[in-house]
N, C-alpha and C positions, 0 to 999 in steps of 0.2 A: 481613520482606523490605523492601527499598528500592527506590523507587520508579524508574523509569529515566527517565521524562523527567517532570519539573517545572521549572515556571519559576523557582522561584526558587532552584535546582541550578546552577550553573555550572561545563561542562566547560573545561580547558586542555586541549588536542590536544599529541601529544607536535611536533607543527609550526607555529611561533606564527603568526601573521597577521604576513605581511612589511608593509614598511612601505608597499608598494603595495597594489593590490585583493588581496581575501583568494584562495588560488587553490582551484579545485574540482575536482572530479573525478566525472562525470558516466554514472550507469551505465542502461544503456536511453534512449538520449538521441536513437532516430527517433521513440520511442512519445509517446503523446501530454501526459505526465508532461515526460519531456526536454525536447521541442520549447518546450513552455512556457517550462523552464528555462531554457535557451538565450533564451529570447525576451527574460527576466527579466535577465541577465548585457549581451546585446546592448544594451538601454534604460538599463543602471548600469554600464559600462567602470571607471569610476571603484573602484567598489565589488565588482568579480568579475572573476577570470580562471581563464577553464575551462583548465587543461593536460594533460586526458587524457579519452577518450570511449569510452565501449563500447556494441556493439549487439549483437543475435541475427547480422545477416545479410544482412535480405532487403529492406533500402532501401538499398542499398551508394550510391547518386548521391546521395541525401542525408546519411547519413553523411560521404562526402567532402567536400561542398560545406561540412558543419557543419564539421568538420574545419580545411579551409583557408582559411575564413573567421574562426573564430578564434584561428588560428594554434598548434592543440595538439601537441605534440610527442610523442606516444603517441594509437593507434587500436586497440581490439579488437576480433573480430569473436569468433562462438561456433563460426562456421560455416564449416568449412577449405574450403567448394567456392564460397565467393563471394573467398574470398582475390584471385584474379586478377582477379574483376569491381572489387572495392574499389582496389586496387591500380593500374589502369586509369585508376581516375575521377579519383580522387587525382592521378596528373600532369597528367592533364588539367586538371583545375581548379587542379592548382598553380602552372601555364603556368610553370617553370620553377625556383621559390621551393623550397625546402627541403621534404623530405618528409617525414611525422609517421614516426616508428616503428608498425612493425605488428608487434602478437601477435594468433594465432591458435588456439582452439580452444576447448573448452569450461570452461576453466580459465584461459582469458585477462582475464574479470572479474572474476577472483577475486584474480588478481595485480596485476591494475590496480589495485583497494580499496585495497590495500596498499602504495601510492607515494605520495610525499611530495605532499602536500598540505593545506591545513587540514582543510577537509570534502568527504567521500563524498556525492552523493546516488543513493541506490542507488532507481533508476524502474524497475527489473527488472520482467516479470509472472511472477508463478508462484513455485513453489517453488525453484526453479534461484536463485535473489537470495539463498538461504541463505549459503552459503558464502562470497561477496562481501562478505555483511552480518559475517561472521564474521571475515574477513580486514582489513574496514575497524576494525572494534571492537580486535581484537588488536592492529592497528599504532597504535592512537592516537587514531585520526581521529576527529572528528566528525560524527555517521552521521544525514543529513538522511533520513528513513526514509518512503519512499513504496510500498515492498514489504512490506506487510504479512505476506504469506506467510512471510517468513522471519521474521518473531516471532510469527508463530503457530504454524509446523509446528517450531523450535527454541526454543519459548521458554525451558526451560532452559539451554539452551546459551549464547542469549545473555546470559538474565541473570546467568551465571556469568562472561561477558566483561565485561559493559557497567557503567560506572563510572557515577555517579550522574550525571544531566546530560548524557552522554554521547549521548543520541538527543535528536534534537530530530523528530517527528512530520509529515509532510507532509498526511494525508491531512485532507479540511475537515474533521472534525468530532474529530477529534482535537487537531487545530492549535488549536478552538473550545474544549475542554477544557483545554488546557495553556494559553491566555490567559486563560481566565476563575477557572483556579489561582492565580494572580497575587493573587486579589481577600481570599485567607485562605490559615491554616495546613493543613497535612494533617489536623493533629485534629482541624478544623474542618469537615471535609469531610462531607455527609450523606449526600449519593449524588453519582452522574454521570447524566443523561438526556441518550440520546442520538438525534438527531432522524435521521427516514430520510421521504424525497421520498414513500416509497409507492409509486414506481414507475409503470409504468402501467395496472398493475391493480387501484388502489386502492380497496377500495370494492366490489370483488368478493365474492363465495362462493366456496368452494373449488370448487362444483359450475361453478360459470362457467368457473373458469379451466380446466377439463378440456381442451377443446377447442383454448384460444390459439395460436396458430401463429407461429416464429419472427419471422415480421416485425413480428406484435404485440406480440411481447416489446422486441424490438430498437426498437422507439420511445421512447426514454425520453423524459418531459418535461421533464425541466429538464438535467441532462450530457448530453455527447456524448464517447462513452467507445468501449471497445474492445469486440467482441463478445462477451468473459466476462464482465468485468467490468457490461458491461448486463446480461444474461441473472442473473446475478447479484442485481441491484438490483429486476431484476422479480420474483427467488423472493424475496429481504431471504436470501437468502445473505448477501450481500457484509455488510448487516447484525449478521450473528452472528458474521461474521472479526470485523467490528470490537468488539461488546462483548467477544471473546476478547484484542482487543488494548489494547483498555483497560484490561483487569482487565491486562494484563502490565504497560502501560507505566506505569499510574499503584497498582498494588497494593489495588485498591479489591476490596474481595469481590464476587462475579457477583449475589449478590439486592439489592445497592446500585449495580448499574449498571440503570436502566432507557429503555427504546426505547418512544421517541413519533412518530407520523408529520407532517410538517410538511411539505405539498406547496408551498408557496414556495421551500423550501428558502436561505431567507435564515439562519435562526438554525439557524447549525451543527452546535451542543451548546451545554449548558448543566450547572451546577455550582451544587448545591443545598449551600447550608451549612446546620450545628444551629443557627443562629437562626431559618431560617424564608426567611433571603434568596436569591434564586434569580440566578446570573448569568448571561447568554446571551452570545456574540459573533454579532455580525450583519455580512453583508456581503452584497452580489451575489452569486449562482453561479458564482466566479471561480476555478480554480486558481493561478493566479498569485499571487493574496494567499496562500496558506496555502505553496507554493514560497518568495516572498522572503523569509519569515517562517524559514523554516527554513533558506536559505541565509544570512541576514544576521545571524541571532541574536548578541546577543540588542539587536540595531539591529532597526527597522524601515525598510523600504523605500522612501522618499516614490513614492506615485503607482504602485504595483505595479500595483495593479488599483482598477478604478470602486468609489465609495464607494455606499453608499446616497441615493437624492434624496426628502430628506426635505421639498425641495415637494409633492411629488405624495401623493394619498392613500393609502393600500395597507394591507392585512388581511391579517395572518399567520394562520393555523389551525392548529389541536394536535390529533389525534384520537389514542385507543390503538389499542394495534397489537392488530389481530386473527390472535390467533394459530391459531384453526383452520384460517384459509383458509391464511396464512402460517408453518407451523411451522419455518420454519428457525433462528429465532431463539431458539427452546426447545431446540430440537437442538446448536446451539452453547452456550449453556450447559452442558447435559448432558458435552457432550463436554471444552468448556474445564477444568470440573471434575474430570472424570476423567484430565486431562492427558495428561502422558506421549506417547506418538506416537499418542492419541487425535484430536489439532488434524491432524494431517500425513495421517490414514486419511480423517477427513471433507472437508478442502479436495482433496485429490487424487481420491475419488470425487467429489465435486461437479464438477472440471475434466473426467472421462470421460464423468457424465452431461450435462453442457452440449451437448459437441460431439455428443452423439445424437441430445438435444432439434436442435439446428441442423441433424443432417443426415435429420430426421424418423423418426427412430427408437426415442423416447422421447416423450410425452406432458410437457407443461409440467407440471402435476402429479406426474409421475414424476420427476421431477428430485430434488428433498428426497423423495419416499418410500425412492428408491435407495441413497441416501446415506446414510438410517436405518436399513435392513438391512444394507449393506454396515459401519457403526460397531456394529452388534448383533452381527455377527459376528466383529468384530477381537478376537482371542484376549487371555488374561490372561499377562505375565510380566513380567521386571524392569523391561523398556524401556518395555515398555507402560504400568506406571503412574508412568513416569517417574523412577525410579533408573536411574543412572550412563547417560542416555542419549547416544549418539552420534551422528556425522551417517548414520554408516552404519544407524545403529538406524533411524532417520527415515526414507530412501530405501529401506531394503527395506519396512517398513510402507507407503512410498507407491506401492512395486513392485504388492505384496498389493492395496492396496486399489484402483489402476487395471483389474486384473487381474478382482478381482471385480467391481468394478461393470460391467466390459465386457460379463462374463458375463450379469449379470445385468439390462442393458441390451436384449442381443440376445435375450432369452428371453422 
């Protein structure tokens, strides 16, 4: 198998880099992924021009404002009943200036992907970023990839699109793997270790966390993130997406990716070669460094984000990961290995039992137990273990498995 994002892979997009700023095309661009983006483009005019923006919906005044601030000529929304709100703000804030094109519905990011631009960055959340991530790959583009979901729950699918180099990685600790690849060959490689904050439960029993209550979850220590993706980081859900996305994007087998807890969360990941040398990338807790990295590839960004201040003292900590208290991380191997629309059952009941946990209906504890009954249960056939699967394969397994874990939620 080939690897889909390495550094030392270089994609050409079937749309060269004009001889101005390179241009982008920006998907989930209210959430906090985009805004970033957007922030990253605003600081280097020189070096980016966004010409096309997609949202779900439900910040239509900021979408606008993003919009006619930087003068994009296409707008998507998901969501056909804010159409007249977006539509609204837009003149208004155009005060008179040319107004962007609007598509609307749930298939308006997916056709966006697919306009002429050098690079996609697809900041989707969820599994919904599949088919954009699919539409961006098929037409060429260069697919700055911060929706993990859609290479987890297709990872077939995509690695049957994506040409070698073809993704370039958004998320830190993947961004942290794919620069410290730079440092040897693939043969060279002896594992991946990939480092997780711990959350805010770190250091717990599983008997402790029984109890936690949303707002304890919802404190992360070191991001400041959206309500699944934290609730996530406090099971090491979000954890097990990523050693599933690692094994896709760099072809490393799952018992040579290993998860170490690093509550600084300064050193990203780290890439252990067969001589013994270990490489780390270090930064601040910055989204923005691991964003320009992935829009400017394979330039670096002067000045994206704060460097480390190597006046001051500071102690980084490495502890293993305890997986009794935190099984989700075992879980996701289990599952990445059995492939197929195994990844697509486990993230889509982990997004039913979250919103239970949040609306006090599930036990913080229940969350990953849920989500292991609910994959213990997902039947055996072709799709399943990943022959000839489809998007439609995927979306009915993630039908199924929303379905049951509701069940099995409320009971």
């Amino acid at each position: 198998m080939t690897s889909l994002a390495h550094p030392q892979l270089r994609f050409t997009p079937t749309v060269q880099d004009p001889s101005g700023p390179r241009e982008l095309v920006i998907l989930g661009s209210t959430g906090s992924i985009g805004t970033q983006a957007i922030d990253v483009v605003l600081r280097n005019p020189d070096r980016f021009r966004v010409v096309a923006l997609s949202a779900a919906g439900g910040r239509v005044e900021l979408l606008a404002e993003q919009a006619v601030r930087l003068g994009v000529h296409t707008v998507a929304i998901a969501d056909p009943a804010a159409e007249p709100a977006l539509r609204e703000a837009l003149a208004a804030k155009a005060a008179g200036r040319p107004l962007p094109a609007v598509l609307v519905g749930p298939d308006a990011a997916t056709e966006l992907a697919a306009s002429e631009c050098h690079s996609v960055l697809n900041g989707i959340t969820g599994s919904i970023g599949l088919r954009p991530t699919l539409a961006a790959l098929r037409a060429g583009r260069v697919l700055v990839l911060a929706n993990k979901e859609s290479l987890i729950v297709g990872g077939p699918l995509v690695k049957a699109l994506a040409k070698p180099g073809q993704i370039v990685p958004v998320d830190s600790e993947h961004t942290a793997i794919f620069q410290a690849l730079a440092g040897g060959t693939r043969a060279e490689v002896r594992k991946l270790v990939v480092t997780a904050s711990g959350g805010p439960f770190r250091g717990r029993t599983r008997e402790q966390l029984a109890g936690v209550t949303a707002a304890d979850a919802l404190a992360h220590p070191t991001w400041a993130m959206g309500p699944v993706i934290t609730i996530n980081s406090a099971t090491l859900v979000n954890k097990g997406l990523e050693v599933i996305e690692a094994h896709l994007l760099y072809d490393v087998p799952f018992d040579r990716i290993e998860v170490v807890v690093h509550p600084q969360s300064v050193v990203h990941s780290m890439v252990e070669f067969t001589d013994g040398s270990t490489l780390a990338q270090a930064s601040p807790p910055d989204m923005r460094m691991p964003i320009s990295l992935g829009l400017g590839w394979p330039d670096r960004v002067p000045d994206a984000a704060p460097g480390c201040d190597w006046t001051k003292a500071a102690t980084w900590e490495f502890f293993p990961l305890d997986n009794d208290a935190f099984p989700a991380v075992e879980l996701a191997r289990e599952v990445g290995s059995l492939g197929g629309t195994f990844p697509a059952v486990f993230n889509a009941a982990n997004e039913e039992c979250v919103e239970a946990f949040l609306k006090g209906r599930l036990a913080f504890t229940g969350i990953v137990d849920t989500v292991a009954k609910v994959v213990a249960e997902h039947g055996n056939g072709p799709a399943t273990a990943g022959t000839s699967l489809t998007v439609e394969d995927v979306l009915q397994a993630e039908d199924w498995a929303r379905a049951r874990a509701r069940e099995l939620a409320s009971g």
